[in-house]
C-alpha positions as CSV (number, residue, x, y, z in Angstrom):
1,X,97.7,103.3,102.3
2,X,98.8,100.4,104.3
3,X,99.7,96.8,103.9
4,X,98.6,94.5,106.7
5,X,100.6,91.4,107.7
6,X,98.3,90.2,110.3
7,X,95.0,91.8,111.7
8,X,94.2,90.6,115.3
9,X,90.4,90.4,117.0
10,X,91.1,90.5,120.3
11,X,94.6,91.4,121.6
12,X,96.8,93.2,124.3
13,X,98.9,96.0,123.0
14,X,101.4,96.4,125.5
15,X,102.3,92.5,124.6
16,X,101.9,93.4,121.0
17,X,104.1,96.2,121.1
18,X,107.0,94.5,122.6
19,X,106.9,91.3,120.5
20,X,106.7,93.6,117.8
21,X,109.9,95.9,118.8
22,X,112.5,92.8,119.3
23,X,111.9,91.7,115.3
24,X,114.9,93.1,113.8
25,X,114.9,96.0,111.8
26,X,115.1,96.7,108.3
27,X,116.0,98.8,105.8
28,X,112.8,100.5,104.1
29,X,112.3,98.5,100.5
30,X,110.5,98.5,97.8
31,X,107.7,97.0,96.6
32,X,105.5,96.9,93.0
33,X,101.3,96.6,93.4
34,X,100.7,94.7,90.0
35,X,97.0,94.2,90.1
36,X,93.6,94.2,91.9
37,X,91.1,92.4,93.1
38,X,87.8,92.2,95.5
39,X,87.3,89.6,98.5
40,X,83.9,88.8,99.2
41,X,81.6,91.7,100.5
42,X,83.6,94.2,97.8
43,X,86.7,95.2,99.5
44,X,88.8,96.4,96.3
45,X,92.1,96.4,96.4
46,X,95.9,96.2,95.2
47,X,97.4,93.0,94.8
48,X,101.5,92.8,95.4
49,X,103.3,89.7,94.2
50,X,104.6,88.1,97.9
51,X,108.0,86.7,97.3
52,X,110.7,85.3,99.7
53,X,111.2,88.7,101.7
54,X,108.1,89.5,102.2
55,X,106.9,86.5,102.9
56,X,109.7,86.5,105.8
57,X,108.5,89.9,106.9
58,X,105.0,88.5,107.2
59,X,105.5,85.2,108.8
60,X,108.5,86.8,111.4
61,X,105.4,89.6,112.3
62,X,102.7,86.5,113.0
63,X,105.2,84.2,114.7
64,X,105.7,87.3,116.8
65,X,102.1,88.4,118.1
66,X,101.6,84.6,118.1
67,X,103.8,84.4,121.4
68,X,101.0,87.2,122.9
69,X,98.0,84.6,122.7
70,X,96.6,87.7,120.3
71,X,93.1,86.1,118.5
72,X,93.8,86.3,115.3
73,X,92.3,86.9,112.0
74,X,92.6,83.0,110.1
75,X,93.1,84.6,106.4
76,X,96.1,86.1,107.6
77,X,98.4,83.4,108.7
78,X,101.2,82.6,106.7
79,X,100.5,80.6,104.0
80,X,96.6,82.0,102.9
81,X,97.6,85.9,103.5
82,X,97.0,87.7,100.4
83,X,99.4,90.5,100.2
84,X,97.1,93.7,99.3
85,X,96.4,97.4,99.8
86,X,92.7,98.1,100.0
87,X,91.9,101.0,98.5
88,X,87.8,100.9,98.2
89,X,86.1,99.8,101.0
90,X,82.7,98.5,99.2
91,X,82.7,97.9,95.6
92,X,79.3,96.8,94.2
93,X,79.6,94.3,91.4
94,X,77.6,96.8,89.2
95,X,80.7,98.9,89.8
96,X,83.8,96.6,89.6
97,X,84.1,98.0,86.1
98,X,84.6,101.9,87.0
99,X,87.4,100.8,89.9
100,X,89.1,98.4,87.2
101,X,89.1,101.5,85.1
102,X,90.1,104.1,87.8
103,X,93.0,101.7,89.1
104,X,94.8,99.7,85.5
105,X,96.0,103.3,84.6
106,X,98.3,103.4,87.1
107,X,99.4,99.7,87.7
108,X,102.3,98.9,88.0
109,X,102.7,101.1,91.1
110,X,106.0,101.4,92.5
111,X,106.1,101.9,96.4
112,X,108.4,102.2,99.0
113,X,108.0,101.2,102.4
114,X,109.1,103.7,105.1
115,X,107.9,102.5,108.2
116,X,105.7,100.0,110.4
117,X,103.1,100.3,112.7
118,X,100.5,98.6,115.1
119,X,96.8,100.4,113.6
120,X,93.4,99.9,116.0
121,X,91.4,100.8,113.0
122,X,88.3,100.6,115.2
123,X,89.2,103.6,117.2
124,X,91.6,105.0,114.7
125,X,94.7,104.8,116.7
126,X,98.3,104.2,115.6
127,X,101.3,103.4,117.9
128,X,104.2,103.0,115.4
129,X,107.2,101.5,115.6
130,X,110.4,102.4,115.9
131,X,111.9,99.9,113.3
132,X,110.6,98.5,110.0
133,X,109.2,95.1,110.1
């Protein structure tokens, strides 16, 4: 599981990487997924309340890759990013039912968050990093 703070189209990772190291670090925290939802197409997903420090986290992360000239995704800039976990890639609306089921039993979901990383989830890489962000 992962929660994404920005997600970037086109990009150069060695600029990513180092924009990305000189945020400060942090302490790992804590976070509470309260509810779900689906954005258009089906992705299902965990919804986690954003307040002040995460919003931080999140804006410090795109201010950051900003500075690269990475193209990035719009419905992630500060301000419209929906903090989420996706946990069903395509849920038919026949089927929103059965994942509201599966998933209210176990909301609300503690988590903790132990570490950051930069994921290419089209070739399934993952450099992390050596600090939380």
């Amino acid at each position: 599981p992962h929660l994404s703070y920005t997600v970037l189209h086109d990009w150069d990772l060695d600029a990513v990487l180092e924009a990305l190291e000189d945020l400060p670090a942090s302490d790992p925290f804590e976070l509470t997924f309260l509810g779900l939802g689906t954005f258009p197409r089906g992705r299902g997903w965990l919804a986690v309340p954003v307040g002040a420090d995460l919003a931080r986290r999140q804006a410090s992360v795109d201010a950051a890759v900003r500075t690269t000239r990475a193209s990035m995704h719009p419905h992630y800039a500060p301000g419209t990013w929906i903090a989420h976990c996706t946990v069903v890639p395509r849920v038919r609306l026949d089927d929103y039912g059965l994942f509201a089921a599966e998933v209210y039993p176990v909301l609300p979901l503690p988590v903790r968050v132990t570490a950051s990383a930069v994921i290419d989830s089209g070739i399934g890489q993952t450099w992390p990093l050596t600090h939380i962000v």
